[in-house]
The first five atom37 places (N, CA, C, CB, O) and aatype in JSON, in Angstrom:
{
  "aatype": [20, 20, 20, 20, 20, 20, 20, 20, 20, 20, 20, 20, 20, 20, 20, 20, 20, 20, 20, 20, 20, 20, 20, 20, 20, 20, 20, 20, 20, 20, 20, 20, 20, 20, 20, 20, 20, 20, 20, 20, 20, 20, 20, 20, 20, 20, 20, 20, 20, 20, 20, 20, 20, 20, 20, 20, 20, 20, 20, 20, 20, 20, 20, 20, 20, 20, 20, 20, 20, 20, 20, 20, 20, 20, 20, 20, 20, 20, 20, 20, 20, 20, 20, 20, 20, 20, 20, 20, 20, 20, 20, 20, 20, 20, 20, 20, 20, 20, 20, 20, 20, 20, 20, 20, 20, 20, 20, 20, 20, 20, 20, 20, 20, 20, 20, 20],
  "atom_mask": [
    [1, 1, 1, 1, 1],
    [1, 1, 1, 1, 1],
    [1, 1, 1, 1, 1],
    [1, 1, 1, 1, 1],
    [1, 1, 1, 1, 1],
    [1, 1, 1, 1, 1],
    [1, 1, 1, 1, 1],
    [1, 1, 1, 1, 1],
    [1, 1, 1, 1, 1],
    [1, 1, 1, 1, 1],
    [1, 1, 1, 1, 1],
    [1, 1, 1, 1, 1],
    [1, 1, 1, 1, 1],
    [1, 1, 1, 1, 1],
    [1, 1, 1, 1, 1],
    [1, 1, 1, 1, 1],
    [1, 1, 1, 1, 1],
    [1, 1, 1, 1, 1],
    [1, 1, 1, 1, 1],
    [1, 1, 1, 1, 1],
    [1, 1, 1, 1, 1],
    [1, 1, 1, 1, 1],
    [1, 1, 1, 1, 1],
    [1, 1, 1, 1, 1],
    [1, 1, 1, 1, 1],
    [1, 1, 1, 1, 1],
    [1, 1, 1, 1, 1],
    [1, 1, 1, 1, 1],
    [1, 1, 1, 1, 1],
    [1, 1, 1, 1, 1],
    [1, 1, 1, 1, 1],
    [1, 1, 1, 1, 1],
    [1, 1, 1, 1, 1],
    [1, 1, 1, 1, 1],
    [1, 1, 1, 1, 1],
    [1, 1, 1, 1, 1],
    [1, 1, 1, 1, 1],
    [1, 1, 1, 1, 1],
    [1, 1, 1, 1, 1],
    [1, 1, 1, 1, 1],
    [1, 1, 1, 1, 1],
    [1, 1, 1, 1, 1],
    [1, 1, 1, 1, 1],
    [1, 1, 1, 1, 1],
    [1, 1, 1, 1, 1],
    [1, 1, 1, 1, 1],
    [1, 1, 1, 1, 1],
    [1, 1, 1, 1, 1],
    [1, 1, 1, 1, 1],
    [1, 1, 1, 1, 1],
    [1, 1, 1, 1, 1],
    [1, 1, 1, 1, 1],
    [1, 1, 1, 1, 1],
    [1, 1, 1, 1, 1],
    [1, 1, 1, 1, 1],
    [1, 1, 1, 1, 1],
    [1, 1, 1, 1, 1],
    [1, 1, 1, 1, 1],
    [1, 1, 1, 1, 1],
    [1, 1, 1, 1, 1],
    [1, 1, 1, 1, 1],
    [1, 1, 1, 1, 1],
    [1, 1, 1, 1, 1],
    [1, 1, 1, 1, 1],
    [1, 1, 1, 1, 1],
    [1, 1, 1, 1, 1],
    [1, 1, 1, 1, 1],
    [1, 1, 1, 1, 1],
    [1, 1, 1, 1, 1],
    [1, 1, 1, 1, 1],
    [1, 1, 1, 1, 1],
    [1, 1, 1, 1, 1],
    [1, 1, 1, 1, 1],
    [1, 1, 1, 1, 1],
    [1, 1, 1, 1, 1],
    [1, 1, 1, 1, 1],
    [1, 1, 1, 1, 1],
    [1, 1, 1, 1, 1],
    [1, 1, 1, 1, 1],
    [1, 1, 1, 1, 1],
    [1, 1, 1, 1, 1],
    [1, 1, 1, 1, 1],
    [1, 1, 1, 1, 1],
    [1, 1, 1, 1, 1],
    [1, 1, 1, 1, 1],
    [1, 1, 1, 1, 1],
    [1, 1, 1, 1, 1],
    [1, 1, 1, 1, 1],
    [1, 1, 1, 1, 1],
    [1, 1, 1, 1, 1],
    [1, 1, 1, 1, 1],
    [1, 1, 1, 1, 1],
    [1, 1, 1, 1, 1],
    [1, 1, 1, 1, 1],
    [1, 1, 1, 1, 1],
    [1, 1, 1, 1, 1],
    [1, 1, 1, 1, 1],
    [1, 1, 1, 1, 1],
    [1, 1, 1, 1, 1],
    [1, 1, 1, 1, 1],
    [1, 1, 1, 1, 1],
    [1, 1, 1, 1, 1],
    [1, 1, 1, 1, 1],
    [1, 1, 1, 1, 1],
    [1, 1, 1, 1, 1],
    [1, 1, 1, 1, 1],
    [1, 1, 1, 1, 1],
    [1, 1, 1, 1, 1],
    [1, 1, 1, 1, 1],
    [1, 1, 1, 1, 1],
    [1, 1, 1, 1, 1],
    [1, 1, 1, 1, 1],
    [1, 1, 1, 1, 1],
    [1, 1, 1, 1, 1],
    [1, 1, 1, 1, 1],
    [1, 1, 1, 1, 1]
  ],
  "atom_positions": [
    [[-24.92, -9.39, 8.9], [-24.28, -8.63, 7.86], [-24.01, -9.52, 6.66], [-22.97, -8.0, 8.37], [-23.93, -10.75, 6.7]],
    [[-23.93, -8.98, 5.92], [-23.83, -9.75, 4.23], [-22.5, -9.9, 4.11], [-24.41, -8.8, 2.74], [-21.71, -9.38, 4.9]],
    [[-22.06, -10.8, 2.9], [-21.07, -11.17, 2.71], [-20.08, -10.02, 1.78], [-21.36, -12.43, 2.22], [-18.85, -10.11, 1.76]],
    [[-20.77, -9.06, 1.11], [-20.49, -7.97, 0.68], [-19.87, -7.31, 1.51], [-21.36, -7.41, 0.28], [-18.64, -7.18, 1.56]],
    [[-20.82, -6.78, 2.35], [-20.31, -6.42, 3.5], [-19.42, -6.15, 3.85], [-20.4, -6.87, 4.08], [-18.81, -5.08, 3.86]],
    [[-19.14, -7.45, 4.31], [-17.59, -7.92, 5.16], [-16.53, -8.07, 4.19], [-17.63, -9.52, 6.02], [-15.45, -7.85, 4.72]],
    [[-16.44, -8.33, 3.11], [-15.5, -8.19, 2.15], [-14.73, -6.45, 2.02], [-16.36, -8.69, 0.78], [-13.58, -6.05, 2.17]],
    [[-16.13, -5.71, 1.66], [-15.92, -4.27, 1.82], [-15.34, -3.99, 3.08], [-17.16, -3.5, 1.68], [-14.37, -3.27, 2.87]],
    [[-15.45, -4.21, 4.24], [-14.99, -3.76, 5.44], [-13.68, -4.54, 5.28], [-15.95, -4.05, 6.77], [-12.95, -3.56, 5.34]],
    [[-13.11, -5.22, 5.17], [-12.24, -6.1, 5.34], [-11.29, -5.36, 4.3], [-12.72, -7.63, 5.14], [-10.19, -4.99, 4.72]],
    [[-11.59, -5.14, 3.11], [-10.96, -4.01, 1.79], [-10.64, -2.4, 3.11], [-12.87, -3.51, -0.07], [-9.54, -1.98, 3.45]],
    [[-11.43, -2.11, 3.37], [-11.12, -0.95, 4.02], [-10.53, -0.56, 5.19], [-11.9, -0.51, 4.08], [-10.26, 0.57, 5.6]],
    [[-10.31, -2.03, 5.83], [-9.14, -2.14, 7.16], [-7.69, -2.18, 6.56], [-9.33, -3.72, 8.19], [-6.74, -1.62, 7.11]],
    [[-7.57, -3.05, 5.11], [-6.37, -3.37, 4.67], [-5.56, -2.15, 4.34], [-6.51, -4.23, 3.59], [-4.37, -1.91, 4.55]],
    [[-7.15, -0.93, 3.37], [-6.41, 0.09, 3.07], [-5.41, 1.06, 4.29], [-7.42, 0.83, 2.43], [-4.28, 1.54, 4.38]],
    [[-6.88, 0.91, 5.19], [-6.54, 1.54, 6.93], [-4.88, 1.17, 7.26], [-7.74, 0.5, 8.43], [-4.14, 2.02, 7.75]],
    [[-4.39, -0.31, 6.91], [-3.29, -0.35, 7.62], [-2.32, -0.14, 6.29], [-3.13, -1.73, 8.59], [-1.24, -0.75, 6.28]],
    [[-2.53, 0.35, 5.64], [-1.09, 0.56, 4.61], [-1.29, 1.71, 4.3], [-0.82, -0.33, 3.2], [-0.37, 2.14, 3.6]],
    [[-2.5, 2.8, 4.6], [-1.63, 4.03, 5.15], [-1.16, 4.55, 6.34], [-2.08, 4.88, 4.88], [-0.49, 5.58, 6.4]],
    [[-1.59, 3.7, 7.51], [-1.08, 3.81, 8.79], [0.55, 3.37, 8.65], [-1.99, 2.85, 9.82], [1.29, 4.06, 9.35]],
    [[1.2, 2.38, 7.9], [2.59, 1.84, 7.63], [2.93, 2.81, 6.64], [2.73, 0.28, 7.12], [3.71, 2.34, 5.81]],
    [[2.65, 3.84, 6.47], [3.02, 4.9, 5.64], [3.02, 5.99, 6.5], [2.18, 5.11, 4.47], [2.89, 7.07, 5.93]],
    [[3.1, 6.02, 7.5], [3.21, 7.51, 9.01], [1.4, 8.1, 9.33], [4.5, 9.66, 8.08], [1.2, 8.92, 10.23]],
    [[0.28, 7.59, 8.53], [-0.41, 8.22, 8.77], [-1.58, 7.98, 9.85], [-0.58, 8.43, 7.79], [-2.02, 6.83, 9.98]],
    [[-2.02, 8.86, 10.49], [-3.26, 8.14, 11.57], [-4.8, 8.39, 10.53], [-3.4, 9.32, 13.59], [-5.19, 9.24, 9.73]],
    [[-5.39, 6.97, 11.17], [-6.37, 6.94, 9.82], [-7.74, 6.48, 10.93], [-5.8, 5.46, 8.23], [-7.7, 5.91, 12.02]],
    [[-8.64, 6.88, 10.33], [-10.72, 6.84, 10.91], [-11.06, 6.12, 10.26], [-11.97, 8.1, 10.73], [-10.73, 6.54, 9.15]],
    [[-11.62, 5.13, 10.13], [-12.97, 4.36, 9.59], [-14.29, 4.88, 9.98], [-13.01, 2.93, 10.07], [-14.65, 5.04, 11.15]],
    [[-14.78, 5.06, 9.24], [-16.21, 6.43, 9.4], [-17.36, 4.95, 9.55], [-16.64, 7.98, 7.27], [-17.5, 4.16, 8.61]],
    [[-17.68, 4.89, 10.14], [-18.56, 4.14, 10.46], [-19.71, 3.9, 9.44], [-18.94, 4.58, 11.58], [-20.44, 4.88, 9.38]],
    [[-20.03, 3.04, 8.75], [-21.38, 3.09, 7.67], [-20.95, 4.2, 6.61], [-23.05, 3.63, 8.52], [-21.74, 4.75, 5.84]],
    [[-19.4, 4.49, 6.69], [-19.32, 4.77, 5.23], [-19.57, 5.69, 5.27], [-19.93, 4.22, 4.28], [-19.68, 6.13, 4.13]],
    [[-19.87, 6.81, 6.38], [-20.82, 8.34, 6.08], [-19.8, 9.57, 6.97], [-22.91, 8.23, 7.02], [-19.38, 9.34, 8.11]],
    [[-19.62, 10.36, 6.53], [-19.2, 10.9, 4.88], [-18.42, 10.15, 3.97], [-18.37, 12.14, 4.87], [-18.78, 10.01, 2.8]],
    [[-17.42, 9.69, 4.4], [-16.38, 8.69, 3.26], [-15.8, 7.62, 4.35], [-14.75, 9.75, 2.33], [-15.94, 7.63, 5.57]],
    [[-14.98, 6.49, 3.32], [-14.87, 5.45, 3.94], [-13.76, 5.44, 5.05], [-14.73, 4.54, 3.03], [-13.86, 4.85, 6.12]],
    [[-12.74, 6.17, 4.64], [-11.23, 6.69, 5.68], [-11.25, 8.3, 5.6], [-9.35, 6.06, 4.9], [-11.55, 9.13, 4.74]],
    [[-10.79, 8.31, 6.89], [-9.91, 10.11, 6.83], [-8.3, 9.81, 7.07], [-10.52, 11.47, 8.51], [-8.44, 8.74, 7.67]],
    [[-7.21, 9.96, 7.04], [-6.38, 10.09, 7.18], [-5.07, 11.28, 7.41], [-6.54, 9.53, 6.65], [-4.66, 11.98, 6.48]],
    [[-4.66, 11.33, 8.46], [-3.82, 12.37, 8.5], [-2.08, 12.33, 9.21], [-4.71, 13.3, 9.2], [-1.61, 11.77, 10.2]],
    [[-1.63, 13.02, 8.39], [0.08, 12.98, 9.04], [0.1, 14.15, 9.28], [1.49, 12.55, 8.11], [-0.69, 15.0, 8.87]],
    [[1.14, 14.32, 10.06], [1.69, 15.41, 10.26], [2.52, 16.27, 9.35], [2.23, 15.18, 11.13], [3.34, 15.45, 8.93]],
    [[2.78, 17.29, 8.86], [3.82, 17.62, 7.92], [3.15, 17.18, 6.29], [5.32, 16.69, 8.4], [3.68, 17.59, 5.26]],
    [[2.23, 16.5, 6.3], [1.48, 15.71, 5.38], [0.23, 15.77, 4.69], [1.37, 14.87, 5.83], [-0.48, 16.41, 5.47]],
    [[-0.27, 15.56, 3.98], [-1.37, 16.23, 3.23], [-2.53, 15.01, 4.05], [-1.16, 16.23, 1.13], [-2.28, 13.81, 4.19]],
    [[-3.14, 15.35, 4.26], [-4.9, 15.01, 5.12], [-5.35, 14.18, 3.65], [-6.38, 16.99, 5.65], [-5.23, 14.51, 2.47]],
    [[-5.96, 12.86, 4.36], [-6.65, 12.2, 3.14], [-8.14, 11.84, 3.1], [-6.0, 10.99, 2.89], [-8.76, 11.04, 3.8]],
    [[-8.43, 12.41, 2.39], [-10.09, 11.71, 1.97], [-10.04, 10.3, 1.3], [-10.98, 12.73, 0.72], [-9.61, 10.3, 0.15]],
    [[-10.46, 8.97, 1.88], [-10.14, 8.01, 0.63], [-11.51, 7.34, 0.56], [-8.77, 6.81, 0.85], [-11.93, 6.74, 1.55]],
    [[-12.29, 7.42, -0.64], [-13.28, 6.47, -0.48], [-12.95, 4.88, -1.64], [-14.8, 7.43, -0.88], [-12.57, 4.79, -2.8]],
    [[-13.3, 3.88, -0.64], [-12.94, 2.59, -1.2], [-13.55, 1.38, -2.16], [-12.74, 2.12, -0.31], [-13.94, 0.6, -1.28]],
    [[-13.8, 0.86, -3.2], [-14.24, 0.17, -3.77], [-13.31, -1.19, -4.16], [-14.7, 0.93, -4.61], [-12.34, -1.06, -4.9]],
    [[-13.64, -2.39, -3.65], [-13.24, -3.92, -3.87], [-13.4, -3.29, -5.89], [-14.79, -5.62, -2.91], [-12.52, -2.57, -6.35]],
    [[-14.34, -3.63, -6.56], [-14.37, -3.39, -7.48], [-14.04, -2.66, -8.61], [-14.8, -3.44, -7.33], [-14.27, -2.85, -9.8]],
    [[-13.21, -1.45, -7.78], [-12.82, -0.15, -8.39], [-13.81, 0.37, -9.01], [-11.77, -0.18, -9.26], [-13.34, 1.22, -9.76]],
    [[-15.02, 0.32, -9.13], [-16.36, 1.15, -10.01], [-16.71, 2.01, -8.96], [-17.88, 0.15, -10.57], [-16.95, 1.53, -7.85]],
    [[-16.78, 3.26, -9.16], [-17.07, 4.35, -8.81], [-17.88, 5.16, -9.01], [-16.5, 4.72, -8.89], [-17.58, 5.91, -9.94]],
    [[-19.51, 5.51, -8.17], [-20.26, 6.02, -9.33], [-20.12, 7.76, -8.91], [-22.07, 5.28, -9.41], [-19.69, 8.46, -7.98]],
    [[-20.7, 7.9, -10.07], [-20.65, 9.37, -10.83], [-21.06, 10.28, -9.13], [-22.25, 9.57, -12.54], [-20.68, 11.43, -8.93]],
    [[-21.46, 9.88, -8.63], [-22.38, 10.8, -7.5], [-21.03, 10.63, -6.32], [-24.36, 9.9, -6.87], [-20.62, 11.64, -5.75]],
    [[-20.5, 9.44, -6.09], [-19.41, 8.77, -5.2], [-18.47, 10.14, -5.29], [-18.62, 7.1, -5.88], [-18.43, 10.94, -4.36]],
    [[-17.77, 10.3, -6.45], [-16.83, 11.07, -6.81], [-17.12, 12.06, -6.89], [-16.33, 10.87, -7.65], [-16.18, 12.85, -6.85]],
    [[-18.25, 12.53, -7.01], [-18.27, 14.02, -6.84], [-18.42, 14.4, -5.39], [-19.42, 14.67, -7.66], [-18.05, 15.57, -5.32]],
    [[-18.75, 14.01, -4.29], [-19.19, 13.86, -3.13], [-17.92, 13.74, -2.54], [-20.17, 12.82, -2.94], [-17.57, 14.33, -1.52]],
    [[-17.12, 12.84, -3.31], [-15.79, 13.21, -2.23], [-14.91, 13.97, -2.97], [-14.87, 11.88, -1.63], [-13.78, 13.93, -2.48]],
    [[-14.97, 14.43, -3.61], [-13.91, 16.22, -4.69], [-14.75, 17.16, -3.72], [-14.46, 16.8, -7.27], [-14.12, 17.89, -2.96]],
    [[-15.84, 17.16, -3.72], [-16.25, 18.41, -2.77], [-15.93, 18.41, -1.94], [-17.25, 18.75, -2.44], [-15.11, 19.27, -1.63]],
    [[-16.45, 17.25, -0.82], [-16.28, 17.43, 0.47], [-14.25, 17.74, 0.99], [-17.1, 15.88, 1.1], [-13.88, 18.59, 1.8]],
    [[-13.34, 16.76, 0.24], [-11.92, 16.47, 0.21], [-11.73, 18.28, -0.12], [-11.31, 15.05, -1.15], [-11.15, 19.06, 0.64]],
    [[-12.3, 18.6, -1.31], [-12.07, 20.68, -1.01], [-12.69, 21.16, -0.37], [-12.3, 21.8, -2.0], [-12.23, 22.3, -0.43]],
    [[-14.02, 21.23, 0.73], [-14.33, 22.25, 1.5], [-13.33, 21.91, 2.73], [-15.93, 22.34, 1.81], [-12.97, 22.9, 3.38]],
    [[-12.76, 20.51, 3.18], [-11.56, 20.19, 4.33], [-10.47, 20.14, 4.22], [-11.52, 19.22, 4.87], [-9.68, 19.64, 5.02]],
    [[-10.1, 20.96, 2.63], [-8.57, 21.33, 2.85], [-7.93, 20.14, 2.1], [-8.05, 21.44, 4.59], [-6.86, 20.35, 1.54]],
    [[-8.5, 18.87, 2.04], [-7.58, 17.49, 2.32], [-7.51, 17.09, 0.45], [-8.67, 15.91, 3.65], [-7.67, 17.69, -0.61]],
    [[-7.23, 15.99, 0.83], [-6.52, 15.71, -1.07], [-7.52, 14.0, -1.03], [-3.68, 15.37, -1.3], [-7.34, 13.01, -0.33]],
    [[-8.45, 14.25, -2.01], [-9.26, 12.81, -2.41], [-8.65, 11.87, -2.92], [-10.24, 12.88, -3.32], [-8.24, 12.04, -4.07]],
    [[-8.42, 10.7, -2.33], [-8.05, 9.76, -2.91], [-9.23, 8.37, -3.19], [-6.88, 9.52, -2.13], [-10.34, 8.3, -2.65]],
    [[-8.73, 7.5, -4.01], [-9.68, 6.22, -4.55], [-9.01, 5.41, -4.11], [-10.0, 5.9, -6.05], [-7.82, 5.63, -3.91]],
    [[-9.67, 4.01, -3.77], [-8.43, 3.07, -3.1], [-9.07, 1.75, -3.66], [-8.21, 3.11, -1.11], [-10.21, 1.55, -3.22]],
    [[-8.63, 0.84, -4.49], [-9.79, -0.37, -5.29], [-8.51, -1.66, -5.39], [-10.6, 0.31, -7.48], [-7.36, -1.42, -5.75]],
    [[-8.95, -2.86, -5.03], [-8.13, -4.02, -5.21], [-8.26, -4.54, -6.58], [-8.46, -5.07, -4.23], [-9.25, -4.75, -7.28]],
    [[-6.74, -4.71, -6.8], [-6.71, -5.28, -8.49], [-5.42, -6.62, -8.42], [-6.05, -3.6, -9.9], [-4.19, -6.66, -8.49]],
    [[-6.72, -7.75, -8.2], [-6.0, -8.97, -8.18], [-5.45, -9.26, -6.32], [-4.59, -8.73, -9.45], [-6.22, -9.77, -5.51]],
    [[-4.45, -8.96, -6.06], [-3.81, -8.99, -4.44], [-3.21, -7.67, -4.05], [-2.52, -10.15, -4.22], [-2.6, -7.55, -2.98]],
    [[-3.41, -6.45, -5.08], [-2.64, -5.51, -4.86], [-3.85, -4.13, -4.06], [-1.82, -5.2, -6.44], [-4.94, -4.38, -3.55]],
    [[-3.51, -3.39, -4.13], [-4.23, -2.56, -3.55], [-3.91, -1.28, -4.07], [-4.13, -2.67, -2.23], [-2.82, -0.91, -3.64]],
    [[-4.63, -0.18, -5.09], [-4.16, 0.82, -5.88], [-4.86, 1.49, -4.93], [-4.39, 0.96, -7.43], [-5.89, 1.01, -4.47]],
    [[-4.31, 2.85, -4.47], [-4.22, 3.96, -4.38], [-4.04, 5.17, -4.36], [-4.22, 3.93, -4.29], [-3.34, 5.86, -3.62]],
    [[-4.96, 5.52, -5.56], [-5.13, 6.85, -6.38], [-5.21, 8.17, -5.69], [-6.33, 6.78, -7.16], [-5.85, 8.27, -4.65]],
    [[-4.63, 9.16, -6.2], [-5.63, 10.77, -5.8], [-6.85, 10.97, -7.2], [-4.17, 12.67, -5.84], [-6.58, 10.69, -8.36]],
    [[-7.76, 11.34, -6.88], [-9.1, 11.81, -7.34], [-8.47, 13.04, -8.53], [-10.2, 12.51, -5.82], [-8.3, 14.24, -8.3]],
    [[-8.29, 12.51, -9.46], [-8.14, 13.49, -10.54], [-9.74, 14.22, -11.43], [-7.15, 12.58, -11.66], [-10.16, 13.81, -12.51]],
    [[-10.11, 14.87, -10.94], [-11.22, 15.13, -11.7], [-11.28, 15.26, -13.15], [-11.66, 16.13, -11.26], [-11.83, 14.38, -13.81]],
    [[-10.73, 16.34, -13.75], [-10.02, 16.69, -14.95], [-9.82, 15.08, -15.54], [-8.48, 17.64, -14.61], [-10.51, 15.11, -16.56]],
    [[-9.31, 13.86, -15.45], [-8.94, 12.63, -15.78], [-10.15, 12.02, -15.64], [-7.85, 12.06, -15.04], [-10.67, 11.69, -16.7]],
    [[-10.84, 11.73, -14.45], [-12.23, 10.99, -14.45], [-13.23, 11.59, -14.53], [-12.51, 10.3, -13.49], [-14.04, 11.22, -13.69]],
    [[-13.64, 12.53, -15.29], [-14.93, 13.19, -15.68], [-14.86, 12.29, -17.4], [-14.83, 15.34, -15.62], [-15.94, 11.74, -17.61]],
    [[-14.06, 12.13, -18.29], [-14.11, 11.57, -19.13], [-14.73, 10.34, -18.59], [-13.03, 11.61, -19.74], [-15.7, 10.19, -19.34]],
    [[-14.76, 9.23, -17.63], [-15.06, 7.88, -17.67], [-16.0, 8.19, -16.76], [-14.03, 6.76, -17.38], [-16.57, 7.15, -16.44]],
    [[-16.48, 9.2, -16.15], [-17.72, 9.19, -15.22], [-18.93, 9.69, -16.3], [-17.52, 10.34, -13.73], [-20.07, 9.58, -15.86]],
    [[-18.79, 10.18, -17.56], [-19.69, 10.61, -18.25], [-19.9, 9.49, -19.28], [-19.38, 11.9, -18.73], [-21.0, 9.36, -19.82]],
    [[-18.73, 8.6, -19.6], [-19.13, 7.47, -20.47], [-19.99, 6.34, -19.64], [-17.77, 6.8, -21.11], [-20.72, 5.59, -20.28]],
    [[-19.88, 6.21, -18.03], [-20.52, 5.06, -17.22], [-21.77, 5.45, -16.96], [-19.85, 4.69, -15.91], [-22.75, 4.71, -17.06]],
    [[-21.81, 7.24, -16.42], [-22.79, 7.37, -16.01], [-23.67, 8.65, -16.33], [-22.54, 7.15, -14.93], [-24.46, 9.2, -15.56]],
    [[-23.29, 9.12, -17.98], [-23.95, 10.29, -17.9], [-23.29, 11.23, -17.72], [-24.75, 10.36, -17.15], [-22.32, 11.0, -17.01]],
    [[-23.46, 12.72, -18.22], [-23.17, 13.95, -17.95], [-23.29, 14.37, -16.91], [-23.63, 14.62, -18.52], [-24.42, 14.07, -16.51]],
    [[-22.55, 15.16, -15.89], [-22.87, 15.79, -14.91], [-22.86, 17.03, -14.51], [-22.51, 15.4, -14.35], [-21.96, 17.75, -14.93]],
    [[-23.65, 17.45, -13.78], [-23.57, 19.58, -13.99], [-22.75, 20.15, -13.27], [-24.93, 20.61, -13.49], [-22.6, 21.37, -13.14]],
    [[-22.04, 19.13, -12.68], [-20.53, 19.77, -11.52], [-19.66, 19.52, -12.88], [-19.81, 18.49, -9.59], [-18.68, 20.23, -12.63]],
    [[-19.41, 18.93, -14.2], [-18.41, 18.72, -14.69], [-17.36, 19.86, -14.61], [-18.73, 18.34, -15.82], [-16.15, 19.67, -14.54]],
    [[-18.01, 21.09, -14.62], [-17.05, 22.14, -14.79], [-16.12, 22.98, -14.06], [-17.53, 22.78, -15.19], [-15.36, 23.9, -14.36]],
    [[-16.59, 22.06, -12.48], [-16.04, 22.53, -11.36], [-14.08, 22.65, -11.44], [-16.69, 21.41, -10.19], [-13.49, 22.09, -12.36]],
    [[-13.57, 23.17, -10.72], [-12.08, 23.31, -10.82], [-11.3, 22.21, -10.33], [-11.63, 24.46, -10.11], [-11.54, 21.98, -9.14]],
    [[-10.46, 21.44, -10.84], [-9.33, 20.55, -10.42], [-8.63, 21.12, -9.69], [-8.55, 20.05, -11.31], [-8.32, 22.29, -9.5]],
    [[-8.18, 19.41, -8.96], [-7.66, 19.58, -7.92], [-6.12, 19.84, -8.13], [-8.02, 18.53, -7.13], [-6.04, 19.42, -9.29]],
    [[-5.06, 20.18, -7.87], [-3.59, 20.9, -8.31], [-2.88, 20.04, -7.1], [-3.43, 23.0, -8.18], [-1.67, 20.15, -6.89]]
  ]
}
C-alpha cells in the first residue's frame, strides 16, 4: 500500500474515533465504496461522511454523497484536516455548488434541492 494510502486511512480512523466520542457507532466502508464512514446514534441524525486529508473535494465526490446521504435518509457530512485539527462539516449544497463550479466546472445536478 502507498504512503497516501495510509495517511488517508489513518485520517479516516481519527475521524471514526471522534465521532464514536461523540455517542455515535461508526463503519469504515472498506475501499471507500460507497463513502468513507456511515455513522449512526440513536435519537440522532445517521451520517454520511466522506473524508479528504486535503479538504479538495471533487465535483463528482459531492454530488455522489448529497444523493446517496438523501436516498438513506442520513445528513452528508465532509471531514478534512487543517493543520492538527480535524473539521467536520455537513454538505451544504446551496454553499458548495459556488466552489464546485469555480474548481471544476458546471454541473447538471446544480439545481437539485438542498439539504434543510
Amino acid at each position: 500500500m502507498g504512503r497516501r494510502y495510509e495517511k488517508g486511512r489513518r485520517f479516516e480512523y481519527r475521524v471514526k474515533r471522534e465521532l464514536e466520542r461523540q455517542g455515535y457507532v461508526v463503519f469504515r466502508c472498506a475501499g471507500s465504496k460507497p463513502v468513507d464512514l456511515i455513522a449512526m446514534k440513536r435519537g440522532g441524525p445517521n451520517l454520511i461522511v466522506e473524508c479528504k486529508l486535503n479538504g479538495k473535494f471533487s465535483r463528482d465526490d459531492l454530488w455522489k454523497l448529497f444523493f446517496l446521504a438523501e436516498d438513506a435518509g442520513a445528513v452528508p457530512m465532509i471531514a478534512w484536516k487543517e493543520g492538527r485539527l480535524i473539521r467536520l462539516k455537513r454538505l451544504d449544497i446551496s454553499e458548495d455548488v459556488e466552489r464546485i463550479k469555480r474548481t471544476r466546472g458546471d454541473s447538471s445536478r446544480q439545481d437539485q434541492s438542498r439539504i434543510d
